[in-house]
GUPA-759410 format. One line per field, with one value per residue (C-alpha): residue in one letter; x, y, z. Coordinates in nm, 4 decimals. Each point is the difference from the previous one (the first is absolute). Layout:
! GUPA-759410
aa: (a,...) $
east: (X,...) $
north: (Y,...) $
up: (Z,...) $
END
This chain:
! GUPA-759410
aa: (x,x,x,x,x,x,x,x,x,x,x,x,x,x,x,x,x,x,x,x,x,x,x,x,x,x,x,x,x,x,x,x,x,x,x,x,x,x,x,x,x,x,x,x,x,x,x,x,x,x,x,x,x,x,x,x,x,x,x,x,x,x,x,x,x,x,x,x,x,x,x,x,x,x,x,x,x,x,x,x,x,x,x,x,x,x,x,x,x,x,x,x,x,x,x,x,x,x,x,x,x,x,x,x,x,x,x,x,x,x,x,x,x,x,x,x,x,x,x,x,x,x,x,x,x,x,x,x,x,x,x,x,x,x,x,x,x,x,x,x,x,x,x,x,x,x,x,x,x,x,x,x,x,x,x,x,x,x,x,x,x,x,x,x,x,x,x,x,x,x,x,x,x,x,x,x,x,x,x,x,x,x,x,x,x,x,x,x,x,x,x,x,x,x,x,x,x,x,x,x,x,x,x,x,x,x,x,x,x,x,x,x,x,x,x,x,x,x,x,x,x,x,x,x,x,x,x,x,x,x,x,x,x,x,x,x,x,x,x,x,x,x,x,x,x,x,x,x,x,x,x,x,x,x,x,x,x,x,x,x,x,x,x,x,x,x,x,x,x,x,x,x,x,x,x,x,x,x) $
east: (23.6372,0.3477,0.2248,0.1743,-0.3261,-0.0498,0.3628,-0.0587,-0.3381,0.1704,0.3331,-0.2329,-0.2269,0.3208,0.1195,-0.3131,-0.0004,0.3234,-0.0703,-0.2696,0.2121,0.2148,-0.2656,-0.0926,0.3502,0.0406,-0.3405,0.1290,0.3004,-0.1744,-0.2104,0.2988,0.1796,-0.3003,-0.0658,0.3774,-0.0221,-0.3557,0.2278,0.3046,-0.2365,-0.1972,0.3390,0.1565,-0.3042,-0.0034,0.3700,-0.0788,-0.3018,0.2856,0.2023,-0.2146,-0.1842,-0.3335,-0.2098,-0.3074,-0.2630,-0.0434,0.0811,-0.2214,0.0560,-0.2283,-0.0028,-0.2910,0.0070,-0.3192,0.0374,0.2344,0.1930,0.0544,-0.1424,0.1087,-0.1164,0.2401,-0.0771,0.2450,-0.1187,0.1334,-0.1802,0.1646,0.2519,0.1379,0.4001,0.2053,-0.0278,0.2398,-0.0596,-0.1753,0.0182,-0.1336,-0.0386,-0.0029,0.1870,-0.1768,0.1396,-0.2016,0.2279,-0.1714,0.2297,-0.2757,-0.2743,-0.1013,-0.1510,-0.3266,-0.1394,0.2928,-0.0055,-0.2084,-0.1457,-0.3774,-0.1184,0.1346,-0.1409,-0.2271,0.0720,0.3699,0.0590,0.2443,-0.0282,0.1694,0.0672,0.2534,0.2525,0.1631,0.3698,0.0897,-0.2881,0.1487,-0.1483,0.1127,0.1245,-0.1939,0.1583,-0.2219,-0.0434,-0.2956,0.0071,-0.1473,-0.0250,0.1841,0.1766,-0.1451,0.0972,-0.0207,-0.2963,-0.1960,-0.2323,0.0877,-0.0666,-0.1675,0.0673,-0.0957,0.2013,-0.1554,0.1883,-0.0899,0.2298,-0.0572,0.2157,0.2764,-0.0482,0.0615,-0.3419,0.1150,0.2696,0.1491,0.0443,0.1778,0.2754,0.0284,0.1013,0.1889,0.1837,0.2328,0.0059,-0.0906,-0.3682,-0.1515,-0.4060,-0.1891,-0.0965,-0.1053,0.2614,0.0132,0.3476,0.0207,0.1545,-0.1290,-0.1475,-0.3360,-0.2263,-0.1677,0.0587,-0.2355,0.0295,-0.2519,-0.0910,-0.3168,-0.0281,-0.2471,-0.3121,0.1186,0.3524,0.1347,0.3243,0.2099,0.0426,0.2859,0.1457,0.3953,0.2489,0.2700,0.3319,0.0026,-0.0908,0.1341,-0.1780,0.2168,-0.2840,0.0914,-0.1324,-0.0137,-0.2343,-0.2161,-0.0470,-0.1026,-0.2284,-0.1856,-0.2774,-0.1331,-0.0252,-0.3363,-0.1056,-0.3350,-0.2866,0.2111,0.3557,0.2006,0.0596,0.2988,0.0083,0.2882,0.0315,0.3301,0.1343,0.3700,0.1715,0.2294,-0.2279,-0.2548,-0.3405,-0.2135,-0.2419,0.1212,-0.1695,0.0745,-0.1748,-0.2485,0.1239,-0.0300,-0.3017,-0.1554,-0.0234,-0.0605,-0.3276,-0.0858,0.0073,-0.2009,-0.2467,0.0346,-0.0892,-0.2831,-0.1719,0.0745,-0.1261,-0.3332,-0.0483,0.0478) $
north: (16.6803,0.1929,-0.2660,0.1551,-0.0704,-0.3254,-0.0768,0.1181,-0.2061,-0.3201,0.0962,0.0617,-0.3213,-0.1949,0.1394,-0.0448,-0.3742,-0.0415,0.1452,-0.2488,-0.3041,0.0986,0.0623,-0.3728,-0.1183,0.1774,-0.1662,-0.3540,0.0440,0.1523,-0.3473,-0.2119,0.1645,-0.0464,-0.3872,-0.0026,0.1307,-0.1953,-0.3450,0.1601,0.0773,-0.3827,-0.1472,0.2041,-0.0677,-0.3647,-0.0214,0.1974,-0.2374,-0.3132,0.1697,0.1038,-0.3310,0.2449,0.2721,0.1345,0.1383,0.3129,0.1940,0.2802,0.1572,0.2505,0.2359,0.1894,0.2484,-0.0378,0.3507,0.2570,-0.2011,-0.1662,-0.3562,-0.2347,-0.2981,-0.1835,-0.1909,-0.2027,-0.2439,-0.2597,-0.1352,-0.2906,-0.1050,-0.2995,-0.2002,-0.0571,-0.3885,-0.2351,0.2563,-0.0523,0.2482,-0.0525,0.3738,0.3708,0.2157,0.3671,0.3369,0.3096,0.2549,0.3850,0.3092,0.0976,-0.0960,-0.3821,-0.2815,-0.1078,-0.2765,-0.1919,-0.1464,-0.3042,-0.1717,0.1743,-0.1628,-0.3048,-0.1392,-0.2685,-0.2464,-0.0359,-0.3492,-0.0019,0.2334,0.3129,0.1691,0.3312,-0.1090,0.2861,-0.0054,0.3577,0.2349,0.3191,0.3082,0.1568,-0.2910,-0.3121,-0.3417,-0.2390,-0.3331,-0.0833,-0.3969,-0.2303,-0.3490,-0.2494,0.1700,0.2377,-0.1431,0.0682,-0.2613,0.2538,0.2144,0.3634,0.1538,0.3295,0.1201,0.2846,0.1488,0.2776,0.1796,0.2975,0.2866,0.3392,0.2462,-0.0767,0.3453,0.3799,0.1770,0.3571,0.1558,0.1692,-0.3652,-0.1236,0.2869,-0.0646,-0.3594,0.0254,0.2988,-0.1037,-0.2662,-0.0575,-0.0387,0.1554,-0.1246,-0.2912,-0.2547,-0.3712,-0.2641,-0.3341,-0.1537,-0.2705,-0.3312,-0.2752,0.0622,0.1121,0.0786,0.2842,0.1972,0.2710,0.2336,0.1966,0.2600,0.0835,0.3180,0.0719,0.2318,0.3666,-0.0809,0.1091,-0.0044,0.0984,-0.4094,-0.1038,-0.3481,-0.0928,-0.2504,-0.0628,-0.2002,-0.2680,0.0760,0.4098,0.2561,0.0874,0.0249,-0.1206,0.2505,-0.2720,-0.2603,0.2882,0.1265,-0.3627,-0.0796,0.3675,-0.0928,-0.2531,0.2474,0.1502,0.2105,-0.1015,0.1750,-0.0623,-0.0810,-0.1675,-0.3195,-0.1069,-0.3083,-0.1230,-0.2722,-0.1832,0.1685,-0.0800,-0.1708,0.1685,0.3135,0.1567,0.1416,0.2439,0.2604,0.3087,0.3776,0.3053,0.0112,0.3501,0.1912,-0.0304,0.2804,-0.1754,-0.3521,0.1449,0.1803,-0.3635,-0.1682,0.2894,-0.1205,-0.3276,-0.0097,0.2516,-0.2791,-0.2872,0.1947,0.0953,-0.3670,-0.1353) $
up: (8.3396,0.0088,0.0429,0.2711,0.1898,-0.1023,0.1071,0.3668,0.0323,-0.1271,0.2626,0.2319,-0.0407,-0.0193,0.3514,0.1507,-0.1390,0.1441,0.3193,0.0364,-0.0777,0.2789,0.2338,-0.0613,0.0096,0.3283,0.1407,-0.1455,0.1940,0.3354,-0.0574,-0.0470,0.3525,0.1694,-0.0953,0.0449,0.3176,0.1522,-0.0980,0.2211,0.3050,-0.0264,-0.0235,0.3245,0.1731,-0.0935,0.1077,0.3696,0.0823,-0.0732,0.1951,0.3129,0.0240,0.0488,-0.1227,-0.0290,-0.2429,0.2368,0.3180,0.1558,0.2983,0.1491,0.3194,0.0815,0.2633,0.2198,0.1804,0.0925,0.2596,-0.2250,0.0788,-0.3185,-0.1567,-0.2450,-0.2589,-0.2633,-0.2082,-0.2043,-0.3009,-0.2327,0.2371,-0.1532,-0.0310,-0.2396,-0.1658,0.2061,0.2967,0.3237,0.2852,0.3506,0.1219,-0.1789,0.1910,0.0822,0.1739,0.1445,0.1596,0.1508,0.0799,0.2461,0.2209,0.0647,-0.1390,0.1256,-0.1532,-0.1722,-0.3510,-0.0188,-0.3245,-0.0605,-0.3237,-0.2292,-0.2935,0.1318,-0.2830,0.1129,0.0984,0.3054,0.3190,0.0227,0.2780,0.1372,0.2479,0.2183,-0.0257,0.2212,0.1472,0.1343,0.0257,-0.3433,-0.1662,-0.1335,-0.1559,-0.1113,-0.2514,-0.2056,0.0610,-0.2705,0.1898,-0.1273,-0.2741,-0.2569,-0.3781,-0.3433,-0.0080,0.2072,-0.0850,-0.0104,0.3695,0.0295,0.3737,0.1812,0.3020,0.2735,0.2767,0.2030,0.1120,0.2499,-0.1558,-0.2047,-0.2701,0.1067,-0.0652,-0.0123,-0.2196,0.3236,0.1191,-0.2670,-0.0706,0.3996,-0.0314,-0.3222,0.0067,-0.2401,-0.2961,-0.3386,0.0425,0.2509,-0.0433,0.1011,-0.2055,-0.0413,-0.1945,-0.0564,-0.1351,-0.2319,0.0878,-0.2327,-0.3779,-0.0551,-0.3086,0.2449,0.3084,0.1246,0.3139,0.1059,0.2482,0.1853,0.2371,0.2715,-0.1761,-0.0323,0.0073,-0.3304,-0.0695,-0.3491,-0.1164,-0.2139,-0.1698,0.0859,-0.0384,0.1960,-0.0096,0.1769,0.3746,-0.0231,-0.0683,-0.2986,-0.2892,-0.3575,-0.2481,-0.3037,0.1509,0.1682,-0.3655,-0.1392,0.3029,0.0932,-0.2637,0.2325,0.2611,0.1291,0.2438,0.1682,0.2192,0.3063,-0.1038,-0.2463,-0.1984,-0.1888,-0.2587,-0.1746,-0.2713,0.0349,0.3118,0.0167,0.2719,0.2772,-0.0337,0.1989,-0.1354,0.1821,0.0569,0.1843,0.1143,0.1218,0.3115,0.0953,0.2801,0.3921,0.0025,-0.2710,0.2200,0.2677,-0.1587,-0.1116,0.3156,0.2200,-0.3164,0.0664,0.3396,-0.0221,-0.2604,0.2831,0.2981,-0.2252,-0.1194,0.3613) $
END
């Protein structure tokens, strides 16, 4: 073999070697961040829980949109709520607020896990028409002897979302974000928090994930980009699931609603399939 030949395969072969060395020094060190960065995140999260006296294992929150009104029921649910060691709390503050409409059925505590010891019960702090405070009350005291409560919270609402996208560039005519959506902000440190929308059938929407700052509606580009992989879009609306949300931010699922004509079309619909069924 000319040896100018056999110098290029053996340059070549020692490249190629050395290109795959550094590939697995580069994966070594991806690993290393990661494991690096997985201790970072359980210490932060061990120090927040200390510090909050309470989390939970997950949040979900749901509003599904039972026709074109729209009527709404509400969902959020709490599963793993548990304290801190040392801690005991008596009640767990909650918070709905609507920009719109009414509440018709306010919150009150639908399911619990039936093997939790002590009564729980929802105790109405302020019941106006667009604004709901309420505490989840453990009796006595709820401890870290307890078992981990799993509590589920229902509310019903007439109106309360613009249907039309003539509605909404009417009531926002200005502003940073101009679309509806469903949030939930983060107050105390969860593993989980999902949010989830549900539209009436042949309501169909463009869907989309978003995080906010805090209570604005300023988004924040970074976290949107490490939590849209846990978005989904579903047969009638949208679902959002983040690992690790963080605190003092607001996840949600927004859309771009169909125009006035468009509704309009599905209501004449809608009451032509409740006049023939009646």
């Amino acid at each position: 073999m000319d040896n100018t030949i056999l110098g290029a395969v053996i340059g070549a072969g020692a490249a190629i070697a050395a290109a795959f060395i550094g590939i697995i020094g580069e994966k070594r060190k991806r690993e290393a961040l990661q494991r690096e960065q997985q201790s970072a995140s359980k210490a932060l999260s061990a120090a927040q829980k200390a510090k909050y006296g309470f989390f939970a294992q997950a949040l979900h929150t749901k509003v599904e949109l039972l026709d074109l009104e729209p009527s709404c029921l509400g969902t959020r649910e709490w599963r793993g709520l548990q304290v801190a060691e040392g801690t005991a709390i008596t009640a767990i503050p909650g918070f709905f607020s609507i920009t719109s409409g009414e509440f018709t059925d306010y919150p009150g505590i639908a399911e619990k896990n039936a093997d939790f010891p002590k009564a729980v019960l929802l105790r109405l702090l302020k019941a106006e028409k667009r604004v709901c405070e309420y505490a989840i009350e453990v009796a006595g005291t709820l401890t870290s002897h307890d078992p981990k409560l799993d509590c589920k919270i229902q509310y019903c609402q007439r109106g309360g979302f613009l249907m039309s996208r003539e509605e909404v560039e009417d009531a926002y005519p200005v502003g940073t974000f101009r679309n509806e959506y469903q949030r939930v902000y983060i107050e105390i440190p969860l593993d989980e928090v999902q949010v989830e929308i549900v539209f009436p059938v042949g309501y169909n929407p463009e869907v989309f994930p978003a995080v906010f700052m805090g209570r604005s509606e300023v988004m924040d580009d970074m976290e949107l980009h490490r939590v849209r992989s846990g978005f989904q879009r579903t047969e009638r609306g949208g679902c959002l699931k983040v690992d690790k949300p963080l605190l003092g931010y607001s996840y949600a699922v927004y859309w771009v609603s169909p125009s006035k004509s468009a509704v309009a079309a599905l209501k004449t619909q809608a009451a032509a399939v409740a006049a023939a069924t009646t």
